[in-house]
C-alpha positions as CSV (number, residue, x, y, z in Angstrom):
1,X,-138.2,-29.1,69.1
2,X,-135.4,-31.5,67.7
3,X,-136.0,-33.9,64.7
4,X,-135.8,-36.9,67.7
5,X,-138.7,-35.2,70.1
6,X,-140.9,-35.0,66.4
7,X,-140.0,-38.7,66.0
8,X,-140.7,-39.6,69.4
9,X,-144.1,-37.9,69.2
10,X,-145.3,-39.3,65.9
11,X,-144.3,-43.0,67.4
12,X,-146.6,-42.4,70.7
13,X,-149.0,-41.8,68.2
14,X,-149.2,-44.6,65.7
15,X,-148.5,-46.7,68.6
16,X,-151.9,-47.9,69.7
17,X,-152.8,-48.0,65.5
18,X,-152.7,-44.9,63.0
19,X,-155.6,-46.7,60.3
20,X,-152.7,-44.7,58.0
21,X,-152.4,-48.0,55.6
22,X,-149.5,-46.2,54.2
23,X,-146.1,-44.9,54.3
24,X,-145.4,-41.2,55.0
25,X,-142.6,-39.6,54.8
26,X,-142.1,-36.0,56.1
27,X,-139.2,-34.3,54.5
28,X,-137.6,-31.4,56.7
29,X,-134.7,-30.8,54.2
30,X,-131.5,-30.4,55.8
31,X,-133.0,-31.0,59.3
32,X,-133.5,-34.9,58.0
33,X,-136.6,-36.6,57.8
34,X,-139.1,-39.1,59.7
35,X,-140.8,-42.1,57.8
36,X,-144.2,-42.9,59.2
37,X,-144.9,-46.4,58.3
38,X,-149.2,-46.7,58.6
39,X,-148.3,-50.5,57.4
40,X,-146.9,-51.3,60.5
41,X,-147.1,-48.5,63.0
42,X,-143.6,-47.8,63.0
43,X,-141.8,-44.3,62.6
44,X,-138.2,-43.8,62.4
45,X,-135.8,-41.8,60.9
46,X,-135.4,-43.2,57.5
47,X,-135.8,-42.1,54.5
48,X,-137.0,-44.0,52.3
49,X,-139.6,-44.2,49.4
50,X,-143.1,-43.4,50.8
51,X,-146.1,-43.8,49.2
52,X,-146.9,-39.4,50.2
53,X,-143.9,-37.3,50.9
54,X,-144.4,-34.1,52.7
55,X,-142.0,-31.3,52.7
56,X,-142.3,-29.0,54.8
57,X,-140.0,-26.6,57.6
58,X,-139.7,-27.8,60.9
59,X,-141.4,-24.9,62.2
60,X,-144.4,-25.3,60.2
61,X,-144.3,-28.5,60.7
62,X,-144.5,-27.8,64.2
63,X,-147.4,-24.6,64.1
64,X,-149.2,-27.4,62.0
65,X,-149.5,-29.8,64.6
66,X,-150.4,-27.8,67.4
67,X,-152.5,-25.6,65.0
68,X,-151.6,-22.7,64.8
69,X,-151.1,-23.3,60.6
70,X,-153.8,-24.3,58.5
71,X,-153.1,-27.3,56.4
72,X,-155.1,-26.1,53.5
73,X,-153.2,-22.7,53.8
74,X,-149.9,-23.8,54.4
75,X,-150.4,-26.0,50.9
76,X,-151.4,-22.8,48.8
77,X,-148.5,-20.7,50.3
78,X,-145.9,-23.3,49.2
79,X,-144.9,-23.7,53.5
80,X,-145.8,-27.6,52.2
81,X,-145.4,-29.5,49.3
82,X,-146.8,-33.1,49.0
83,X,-145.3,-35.9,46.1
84,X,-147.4,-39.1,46.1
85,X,-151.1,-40.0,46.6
86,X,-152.8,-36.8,48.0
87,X,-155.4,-38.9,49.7
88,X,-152.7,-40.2,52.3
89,X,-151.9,-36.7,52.6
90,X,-155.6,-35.7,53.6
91,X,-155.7,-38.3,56.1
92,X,-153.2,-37.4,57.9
93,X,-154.6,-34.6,59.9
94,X,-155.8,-36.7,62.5
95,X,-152.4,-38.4,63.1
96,X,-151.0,-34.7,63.3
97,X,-154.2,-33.3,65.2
């Protein structure tokens, strides 16, 4: 799945209203990034300074989603890192879910 089908998918669902209240920003390193604005139900491509950064691999950003990675798992084998307010991070299972 490219960085733009990810983007695409995060928009359909913030669309309708994430209750996020934040910015997000999920760092895929070289494979760029996508900035999930909770504030205004916007994603885009951007990367700017989010209130929760997560980096993480596309793919396991991808087995995370649909998933087949636990989050909690993922977080103690280093597959994803988060920078910022944890507590955006923990909310975010149900915009990935």
């Amino acid at each position: 799945m490219s960085l733009a089908e990810i983007t695409k998918g995060l928009a359909d669902r913030v669309a309708n209203g994430s209750n996020l209240n934040a910015t997000v920003k999920f760092d895929f390193g070289d494979d760029g990034v996508v900035f999930v604005d909770g504030n205004n139900n916007t994603v885009s491509n951007e990367d700017a300074d989010a209130d929760c950064t997560i980096t993480i691999s596309q793919a396991n950003f991808l087995a995370l989603s649909s998933g087949d990675l636990d989050p909690t798992t993922a977080f103690m084998m280093g597959k994803l890192k988060v920078k910022g307010n944890m507590g955006i991070a923990m909310k975010l299972q149900s915009l990935l879910g």
